[in-house]
C-alpha positions in Angstrom: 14.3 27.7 78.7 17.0 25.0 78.7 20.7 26.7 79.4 22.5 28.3 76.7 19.6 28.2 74.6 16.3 30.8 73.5 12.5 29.7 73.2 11.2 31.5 70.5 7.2 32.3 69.7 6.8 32.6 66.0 3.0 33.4 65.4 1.0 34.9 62.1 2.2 31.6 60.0 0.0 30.9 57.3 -1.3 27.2 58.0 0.0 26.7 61.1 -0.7 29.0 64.0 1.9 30.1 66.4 4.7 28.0 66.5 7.5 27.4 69.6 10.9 26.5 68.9 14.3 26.5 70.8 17.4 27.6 69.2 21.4 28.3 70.7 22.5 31.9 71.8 24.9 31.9 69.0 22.4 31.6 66.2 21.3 34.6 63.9 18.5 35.6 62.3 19.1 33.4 59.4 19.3 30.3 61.1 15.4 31.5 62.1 14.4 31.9 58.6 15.6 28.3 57.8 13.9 27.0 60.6 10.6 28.6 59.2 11.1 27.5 56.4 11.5 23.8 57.2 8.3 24.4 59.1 6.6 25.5 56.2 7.6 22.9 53.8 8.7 25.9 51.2 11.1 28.5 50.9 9.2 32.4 51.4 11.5 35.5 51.8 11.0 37.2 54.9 11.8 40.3 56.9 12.4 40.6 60.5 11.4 44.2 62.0 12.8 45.0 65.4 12.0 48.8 66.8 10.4 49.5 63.5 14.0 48.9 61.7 14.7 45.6 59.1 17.0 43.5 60.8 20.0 41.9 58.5 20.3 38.0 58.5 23.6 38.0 60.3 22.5 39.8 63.6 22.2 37.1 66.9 19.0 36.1 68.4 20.5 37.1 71.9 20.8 40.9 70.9 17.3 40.9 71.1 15.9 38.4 74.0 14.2 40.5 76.8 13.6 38.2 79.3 13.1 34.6 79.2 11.7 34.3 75.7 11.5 36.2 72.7 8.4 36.7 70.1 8.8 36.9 66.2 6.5 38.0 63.4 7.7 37.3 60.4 6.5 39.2 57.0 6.9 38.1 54.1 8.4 40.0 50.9 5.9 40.5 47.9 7.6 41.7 44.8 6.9 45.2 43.1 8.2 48.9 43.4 7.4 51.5 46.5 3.5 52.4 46.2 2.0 53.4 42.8 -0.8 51.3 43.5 -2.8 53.9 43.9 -2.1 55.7 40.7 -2.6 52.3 38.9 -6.3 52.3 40.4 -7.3 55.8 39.1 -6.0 54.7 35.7 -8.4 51.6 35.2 -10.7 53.9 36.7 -10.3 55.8 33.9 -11.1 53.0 31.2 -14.0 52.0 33.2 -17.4 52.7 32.3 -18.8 55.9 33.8 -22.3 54.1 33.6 -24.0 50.9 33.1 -27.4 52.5 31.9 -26.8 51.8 27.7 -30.4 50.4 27.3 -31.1 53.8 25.5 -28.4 53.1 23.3 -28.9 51.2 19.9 -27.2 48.6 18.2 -25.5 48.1 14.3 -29.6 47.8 13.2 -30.5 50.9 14.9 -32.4 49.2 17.8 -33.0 49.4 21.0 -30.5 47.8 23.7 -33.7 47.3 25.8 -35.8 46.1 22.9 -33.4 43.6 22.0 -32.7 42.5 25.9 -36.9 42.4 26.3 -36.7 40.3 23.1 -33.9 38.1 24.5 -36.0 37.4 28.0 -39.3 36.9 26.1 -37.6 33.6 24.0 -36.1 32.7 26.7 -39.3 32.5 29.0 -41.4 30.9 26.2 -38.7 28.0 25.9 -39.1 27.5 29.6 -42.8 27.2 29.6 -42.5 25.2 26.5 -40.0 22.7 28.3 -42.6 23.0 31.2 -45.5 22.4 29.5 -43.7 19.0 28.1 -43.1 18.5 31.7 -46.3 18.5 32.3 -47.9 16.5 29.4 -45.2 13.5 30.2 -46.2 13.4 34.0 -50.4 13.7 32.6 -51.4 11.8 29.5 -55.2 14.0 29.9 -53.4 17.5 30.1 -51.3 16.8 27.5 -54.5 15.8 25.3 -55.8 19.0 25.9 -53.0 20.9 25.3 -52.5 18.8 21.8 -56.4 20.2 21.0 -55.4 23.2 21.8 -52.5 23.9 20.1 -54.7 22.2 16.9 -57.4 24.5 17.3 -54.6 27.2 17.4 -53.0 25.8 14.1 -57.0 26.3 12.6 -57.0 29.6 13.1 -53.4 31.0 12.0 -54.9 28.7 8.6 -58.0 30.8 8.4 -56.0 33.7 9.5 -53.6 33.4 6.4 -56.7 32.8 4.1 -58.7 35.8 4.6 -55.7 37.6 4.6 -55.0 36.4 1.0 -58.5 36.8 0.1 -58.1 40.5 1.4 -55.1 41.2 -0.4 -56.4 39.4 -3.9 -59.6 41.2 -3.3 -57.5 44.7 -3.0 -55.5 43.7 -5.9 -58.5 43.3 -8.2 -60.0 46.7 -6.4 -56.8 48.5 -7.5 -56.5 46.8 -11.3 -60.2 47.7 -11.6 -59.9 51.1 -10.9 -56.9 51.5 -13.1 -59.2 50.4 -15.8 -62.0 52.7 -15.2 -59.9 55.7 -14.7 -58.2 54.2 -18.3 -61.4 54.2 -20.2 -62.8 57.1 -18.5 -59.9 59.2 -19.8 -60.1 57.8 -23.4 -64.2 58.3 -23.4 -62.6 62.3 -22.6 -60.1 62.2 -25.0 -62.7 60.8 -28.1 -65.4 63.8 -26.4 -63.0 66.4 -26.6 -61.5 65.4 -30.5 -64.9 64.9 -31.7 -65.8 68.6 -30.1 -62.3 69.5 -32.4 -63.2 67.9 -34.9 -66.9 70.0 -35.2 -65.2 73.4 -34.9 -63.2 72.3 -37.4 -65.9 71.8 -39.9 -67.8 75.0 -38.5 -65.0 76.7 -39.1 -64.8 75.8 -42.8 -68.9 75.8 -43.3 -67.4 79.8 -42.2 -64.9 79.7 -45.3 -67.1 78.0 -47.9 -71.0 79.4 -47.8 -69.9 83.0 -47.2 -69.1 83.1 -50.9 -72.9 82.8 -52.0 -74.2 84.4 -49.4 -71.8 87.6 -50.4 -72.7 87.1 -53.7 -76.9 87.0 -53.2 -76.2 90.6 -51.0 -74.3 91.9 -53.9 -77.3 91.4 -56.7 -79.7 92.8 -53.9 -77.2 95.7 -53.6 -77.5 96.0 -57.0 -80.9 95.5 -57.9 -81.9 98.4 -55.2 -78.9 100.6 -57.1 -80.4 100.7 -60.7 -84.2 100.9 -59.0 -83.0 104.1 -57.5 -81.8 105.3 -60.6 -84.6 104.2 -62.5 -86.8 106.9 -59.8 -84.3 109.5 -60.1 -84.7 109.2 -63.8 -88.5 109.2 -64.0 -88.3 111.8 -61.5 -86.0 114.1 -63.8 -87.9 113.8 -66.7 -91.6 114.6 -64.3 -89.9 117.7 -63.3 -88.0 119.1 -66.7 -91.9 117.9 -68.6 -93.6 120.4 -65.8 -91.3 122.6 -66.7 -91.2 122.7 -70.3 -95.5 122.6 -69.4 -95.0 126.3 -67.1 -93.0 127.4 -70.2 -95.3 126.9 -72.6 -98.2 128.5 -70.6 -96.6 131.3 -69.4 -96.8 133.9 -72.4 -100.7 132.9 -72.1 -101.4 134.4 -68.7 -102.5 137.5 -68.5 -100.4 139.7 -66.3 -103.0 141.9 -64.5 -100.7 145.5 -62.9 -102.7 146.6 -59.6 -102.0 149.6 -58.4 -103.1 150.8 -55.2 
């Protein structure tokens, strides 16, 4: 150490290591920082701690030399209030999600999250094989001509695919129209069965009305004609009786009337 003057040890600089300067017993703490900071090639604010305690800018260097040298660490000065930091953590963790397991959930269309993501993967891993299969057909004109007969054959059979299913659905349609038309005619070959049964009770039912009136009619002459027989008998069975009458009369004064005695 040169006379009059203190080597200094300034380490923990960001860029530059440990540094080792000389300054004069009468400069302060201050004159330190500027040196620093010509060092640096930017003003930083900076704290110097001795003991524990914040030394002010206007102390001497020589106050604090033990020995033949003296070591500094600056800190430097970030902005903000005394802690709180803390707090500020357990209030994002508060917003944050409590867990990243929504593929239950289900979207505006009532989906699936993992549907939709499975869905997502699945283009995306057939537009990869598709770009690979190009790949492939550039780099080999005979694998690409097979995959151009394939993909042809496939192209058949999604045509003859979508024709039997028209065929199937025409075919059902005409089932269904020619159903509707049997059940139609079955139901007015009912309807005519059950107006023409109507339609012959009806005409039963006045047959009921109309020949009654002769029928009546032929009973009452029978009726009659077995009346006046019977009074014809009871006539001719009057007179029998009052002639055998008027006959015992008659004879009666003639018989003898014999007295017995015993």
């Amino acid at each position: 150490m040169s006379v009059g003057g203190i080597q200094l040890l300034i380490g923990e600089l960001p860029g530059l290591g440990t540094l080792n300067v000389y300054l004069s017993s009468q400069d302060t703490v201050r004159d330190l920082e500027k040196v620093i900071w010509k060092r640096l090639g930017y003003s930083w604010p900076l704290i110097f701690l001795y003991g524990g305690k914040i030394v002010a800018a206007e102390e001497r260097l020589t106050r604090f030399v033990d020995g033949s040298f003296l070591q500094a660490r600056p800190l430097g000065v970030l902005k903000g209030g005394k802690g709180g930091f803390g707090t500020l953590l357990r209030g994002q963790a508060a917003f944050r999600k409590k867990s990243q397991n929504v593929s239950a959930c289900r979207d505006l269309e009532g989906r699936r999250l993992r549907d939709v993501e499975a869905e997502k993967r699945l283009t995306k891993w057939y537009e990869e094989r598709e770009q690979g299969k190009n790949q492939v057909n550039n780099n080999n004109p005979q694998q690409a001509r097979r995959n151009e007969e394939k993909e042809q054959t496939k192209r058949q059979h999604e045509e003859i695919k979508a024709q039997v299913g028209n065929t199937c659905r025409t075919v059902e349609a005409n089932t269904e129209s020619a159903v509707s038309k049997g059940l139609a005619v079955a139901t007015k070959r009912k309807r005519s069965f059950s107006e023409s049964g109507e339609k012959k009770i009806r005409d039963q039912s006045k047959r009921r009305w109309i020949f009654p009136t002769l029928e009546d009619s032929g009973e009452e002459d029978d009726n009659d004609s077995e009346s006046s027989t019977c009074a014809q008998g009871s006539q001719t069975n009057s007179l029998v009786t009052s002639s055998v009458s008027e006959s015992d009369n008659l004879l009666s004064p003639l018989v003898p009337i014999a007295n017995i005695s015993g």
